[in-house]
ZAMARGU-4260 file (C-alpha; in steps of 0.2 Angstrom, whole numbers, plus 5000, padded with zeros to 4 digits):
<rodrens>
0) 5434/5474/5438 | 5427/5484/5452 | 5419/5471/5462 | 5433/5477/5475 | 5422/5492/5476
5) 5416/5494/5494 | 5396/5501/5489 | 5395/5515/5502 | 5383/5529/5499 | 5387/5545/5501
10) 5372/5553/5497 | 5372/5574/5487 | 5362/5585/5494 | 5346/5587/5484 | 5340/5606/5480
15) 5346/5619/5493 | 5342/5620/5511 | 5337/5637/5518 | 5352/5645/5527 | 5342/5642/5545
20) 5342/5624/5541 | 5358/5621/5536 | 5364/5632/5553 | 5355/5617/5563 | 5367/5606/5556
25) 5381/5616/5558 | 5390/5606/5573 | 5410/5605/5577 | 5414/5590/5573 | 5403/5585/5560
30) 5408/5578/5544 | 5403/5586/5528 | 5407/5589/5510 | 5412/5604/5502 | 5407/5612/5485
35) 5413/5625/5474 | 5404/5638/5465 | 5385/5627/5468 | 5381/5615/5482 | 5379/5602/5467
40) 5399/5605/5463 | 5408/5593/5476 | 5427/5594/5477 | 5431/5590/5493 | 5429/5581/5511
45) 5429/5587/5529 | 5424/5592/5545 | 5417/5606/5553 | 5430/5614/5567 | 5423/5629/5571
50) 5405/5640/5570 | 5400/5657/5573 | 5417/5664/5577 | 5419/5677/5564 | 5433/5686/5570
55) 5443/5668/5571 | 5458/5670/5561 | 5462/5656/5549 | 5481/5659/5545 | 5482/5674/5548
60) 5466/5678/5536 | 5452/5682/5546 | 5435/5669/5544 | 5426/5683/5540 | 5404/5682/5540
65) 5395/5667/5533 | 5411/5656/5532 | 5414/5643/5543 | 5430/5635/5547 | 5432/5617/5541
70) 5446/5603/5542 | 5450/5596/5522 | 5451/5579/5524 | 5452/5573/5506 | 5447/5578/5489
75) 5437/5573/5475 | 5442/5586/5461 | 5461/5592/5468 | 5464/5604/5454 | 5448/5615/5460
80) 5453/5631/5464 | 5445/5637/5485 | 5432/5647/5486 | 5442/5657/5499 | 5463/5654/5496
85) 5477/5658/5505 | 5486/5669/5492 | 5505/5659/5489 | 5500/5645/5501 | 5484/5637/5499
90) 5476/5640/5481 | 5468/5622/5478 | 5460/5609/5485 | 5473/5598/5483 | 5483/5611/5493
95) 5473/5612/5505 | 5472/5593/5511 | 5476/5590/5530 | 5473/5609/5533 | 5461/5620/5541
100) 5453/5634/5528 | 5437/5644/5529 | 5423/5640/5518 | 5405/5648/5514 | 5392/5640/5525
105) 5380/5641/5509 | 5394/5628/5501 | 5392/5615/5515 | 5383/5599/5510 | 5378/5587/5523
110) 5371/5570/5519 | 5352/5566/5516 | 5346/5552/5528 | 5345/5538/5518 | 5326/5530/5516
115) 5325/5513/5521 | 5322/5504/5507 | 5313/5485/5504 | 5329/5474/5505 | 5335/5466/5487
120) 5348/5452/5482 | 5360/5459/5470 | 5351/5448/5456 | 5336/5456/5458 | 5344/5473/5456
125) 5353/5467/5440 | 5338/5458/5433 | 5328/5470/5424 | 5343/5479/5416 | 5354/5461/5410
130) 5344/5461/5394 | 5351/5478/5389 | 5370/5474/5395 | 5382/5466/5384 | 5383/5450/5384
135) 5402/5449/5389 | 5402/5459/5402 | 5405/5451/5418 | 5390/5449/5432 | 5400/5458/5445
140) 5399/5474/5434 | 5382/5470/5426 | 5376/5471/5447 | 5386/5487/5452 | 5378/5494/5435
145) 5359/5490/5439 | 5364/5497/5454 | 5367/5514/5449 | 5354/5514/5436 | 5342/5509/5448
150) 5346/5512/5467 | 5356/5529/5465 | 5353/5546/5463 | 5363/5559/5454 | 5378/5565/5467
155) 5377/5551/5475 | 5393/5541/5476 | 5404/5523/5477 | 5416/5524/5487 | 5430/5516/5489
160) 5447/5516/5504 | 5465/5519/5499 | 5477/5512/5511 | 5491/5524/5517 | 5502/5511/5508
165) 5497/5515/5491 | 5500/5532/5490 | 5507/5537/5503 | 5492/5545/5512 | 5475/5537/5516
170) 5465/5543/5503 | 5445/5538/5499 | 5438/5538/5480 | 5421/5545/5476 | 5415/5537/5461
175) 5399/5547/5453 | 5384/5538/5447 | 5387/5545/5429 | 5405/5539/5432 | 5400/5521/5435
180) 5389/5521/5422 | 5400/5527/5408 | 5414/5515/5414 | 5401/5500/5413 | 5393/5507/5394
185) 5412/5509/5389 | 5412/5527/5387 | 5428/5538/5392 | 5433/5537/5411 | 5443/5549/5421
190) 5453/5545/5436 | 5441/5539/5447 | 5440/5524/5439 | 5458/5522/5435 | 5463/5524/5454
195) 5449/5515/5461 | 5458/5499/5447 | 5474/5502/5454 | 5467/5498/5471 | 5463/5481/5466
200) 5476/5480/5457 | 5489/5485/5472 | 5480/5469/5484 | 5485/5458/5470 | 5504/5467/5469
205) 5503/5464/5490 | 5493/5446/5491 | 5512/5441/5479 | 5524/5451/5490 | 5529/5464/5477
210) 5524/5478/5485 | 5543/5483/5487 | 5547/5480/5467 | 5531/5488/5461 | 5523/5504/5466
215) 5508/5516/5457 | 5508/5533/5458 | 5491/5544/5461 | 5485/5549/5445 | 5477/5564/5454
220) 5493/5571/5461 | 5502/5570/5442 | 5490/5574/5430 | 5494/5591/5420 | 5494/5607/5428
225) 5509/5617/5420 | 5507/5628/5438 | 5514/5613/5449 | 5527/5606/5439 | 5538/5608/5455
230) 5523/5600/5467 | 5522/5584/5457 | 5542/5583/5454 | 5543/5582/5475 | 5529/5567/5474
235) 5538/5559/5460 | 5553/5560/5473 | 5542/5553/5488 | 5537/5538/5479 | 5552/5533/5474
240) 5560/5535/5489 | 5547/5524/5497 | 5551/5506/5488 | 5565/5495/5485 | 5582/5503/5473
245) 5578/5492/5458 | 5557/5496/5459 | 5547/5499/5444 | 5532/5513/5446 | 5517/5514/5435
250) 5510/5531/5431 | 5495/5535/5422 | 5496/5551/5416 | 5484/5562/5406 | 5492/5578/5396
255) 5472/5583/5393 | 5460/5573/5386 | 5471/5557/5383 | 5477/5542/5395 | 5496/5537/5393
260) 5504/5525/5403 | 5524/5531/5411 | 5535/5517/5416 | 5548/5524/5429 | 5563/5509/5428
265) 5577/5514/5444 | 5589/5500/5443 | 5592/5506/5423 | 5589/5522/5425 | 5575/5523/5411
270) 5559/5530/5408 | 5544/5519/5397 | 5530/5526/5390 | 5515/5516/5381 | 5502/5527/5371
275) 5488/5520/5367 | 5489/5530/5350 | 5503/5524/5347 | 5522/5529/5350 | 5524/5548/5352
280) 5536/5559/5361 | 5528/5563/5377 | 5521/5580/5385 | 5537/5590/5384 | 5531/5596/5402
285) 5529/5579/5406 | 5546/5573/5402 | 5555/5588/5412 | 5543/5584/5428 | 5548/5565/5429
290) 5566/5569/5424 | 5569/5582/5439 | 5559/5571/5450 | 5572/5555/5447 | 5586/5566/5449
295) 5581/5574/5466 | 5580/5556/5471 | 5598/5550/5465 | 5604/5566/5474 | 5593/5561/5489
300) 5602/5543/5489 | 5617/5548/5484 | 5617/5539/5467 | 5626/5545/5452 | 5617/5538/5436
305) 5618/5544/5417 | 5615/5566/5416 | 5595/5562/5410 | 5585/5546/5411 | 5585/5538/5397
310) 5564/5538/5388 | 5560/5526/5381 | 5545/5524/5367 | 5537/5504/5368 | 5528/5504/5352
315) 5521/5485/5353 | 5507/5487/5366 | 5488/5485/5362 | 5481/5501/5353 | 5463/5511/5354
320) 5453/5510/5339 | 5441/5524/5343 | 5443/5541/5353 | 5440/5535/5369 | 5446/5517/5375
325) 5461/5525/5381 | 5459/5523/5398 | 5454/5506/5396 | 5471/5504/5387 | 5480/5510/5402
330) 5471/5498/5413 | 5477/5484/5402 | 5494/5491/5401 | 5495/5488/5422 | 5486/5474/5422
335) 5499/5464/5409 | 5516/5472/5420
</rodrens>
């Protein structure tokens, strides 16, 4: 399912470079990756702006010693608190996206230079590994899984580029080597996975012209966090605004440690949601941020529909028969619609 996947490396830094080395590569201008807590811990992308100016203020905080001030250009693990926040304006990652912030030089990861390494068809890359692959697995995975068994190192990454047109915002998708590999052995998956499917599956939505009738929401900006239910009730409202009055919207959503699929309707006014456990109320927090996000829209467009969307429980959709397929559900869910 991820052949889509455009194999770019973005290699971790291995062990920790002395503070004098890492200065050498300390150059405005320069893209990076930034870590929390240990250089191994990556949650964000971005670029160096300025160096050496301590007494620099970034709003209004100064920089301050050993931090240097960097340009967020995406993220990898939004939720993730800075290592230096801007108290009531910049707290996360997420947050911090398009902004400048200042960030401990020790936390800057640069990218190894690649070795050059003896050239290999994807088939021999795959060969010594399709004997212990399921047999119904397809060849595209079964190469993309011998490749990250075999070629990549832990951090390294698959990447993969979000067109402005999906959600809203360009956006690239690091995919782990541990991430791949449990996604290929079947094993429970997390977003990266689900957004780099709904990629793929948004070309097929565009190649068929339905763009305007069907639209994905970023799983990144709506999983749960009950701090932001205002945050992701003003990207609800974005979305929505941004397709045709009669649009469906497919949301995977995750209350903590389970995928659910949320079906936004607009022409009716109703809300869907298939569980792959089964039909269940949804996360009461949930409800209350999907509900305020539809009726800041109506007020937006000047519609006046029923007091409360109208949700929905579709109880005939495939189900998981272990405790961690649910993802995969979800995948299937979109897939069908």
């Amino acid at each position: 399912m991820l052949i889509c996947i455009t194999l770019n490396l973005q290699g971790c830094q291995r062990g920790i470079r002395s503070v004098s080395a890492t200065a050498d590569l300390l150059t405005a201008g320069k893209e990076c990756k930034l870590a929390f807590g240990e250089k191994a811990n990556l949650v964000a992308s971005g670029t160096i702006v300025e160096i050496n100016v301590p007494n620099q203020l970034v709003h209004n905080v100064p920089l301050g010693e050993g931090n240097i001030r960097v340009a967020v250009n995406c993220a990898l693990k939004g939720d993730c608190p800075l290592p230096i926040p801007v108290k009531g304006v910049l707290e996360t990652v997420g947050d911090a996206i398009g902004s400048h912030v200042a960030w401990p030089e020790d936390l800057i990861v640069f990218d190894d230079k690649v070795k050059k390494r003896e050239t290999y068809t994807k088939e021999k890359f795959a060969k010594t590994l399709f004997k212990s692959i399921s047999p119904t697995m397809p060849k595209s995975c079964k190469v993309l899984y011998a490749y990250a068994q075999q070629v990549m190192s832990k951090g390294q990454t698959i990447s993969t580029n979000l067109d402005e047109d999906l959600f809203g915002v360009k956006k690239i998708v690091y995919i782990f080597q541990e991430q791949f590999i449990a996604f290929a052995e079947m094993r429970e998956i997390g977003q990266a996975i689900i957004t780099a499917y709904i990629s793929y599956l948004f070309r097929l939505v565009k190649n068929q012209q339905r763009d305007q009738v069907i639209g994905f929401m970023d799983p990144a900006r709506t999983t749960h966090d009950p701090r932001d239910g205002n945050v992701r009730s003003e990207y609800i409202t974005k979305c929505l605004k941004q397709t045709s009055i009669d649009s469906i919207f497919l949301i995977p959503y995750n209350p903590g440690g389970h995928w659910i699929l949320t079906i936004i309707d607009e022409d009716k006014d109703n809300v869907y949601v298939m569980d792959p456990l089964g039909a269940r109320h949804p996360h009461d927090a949930w409800k209350t941020v999907v509900n305020d996000g539809i009726k800041a829209f109506n007020a937006q467009i000047g519609r006046r529909p029923r007091k409360l969307p109208t949700w929905i429980m579709l109880s005939g959709a495939p189900k998981q028969n272990d405790g961690k397929s649910c993802g995969y559900c979800v995948m299937r869910y979109m897939k069908d619609i």
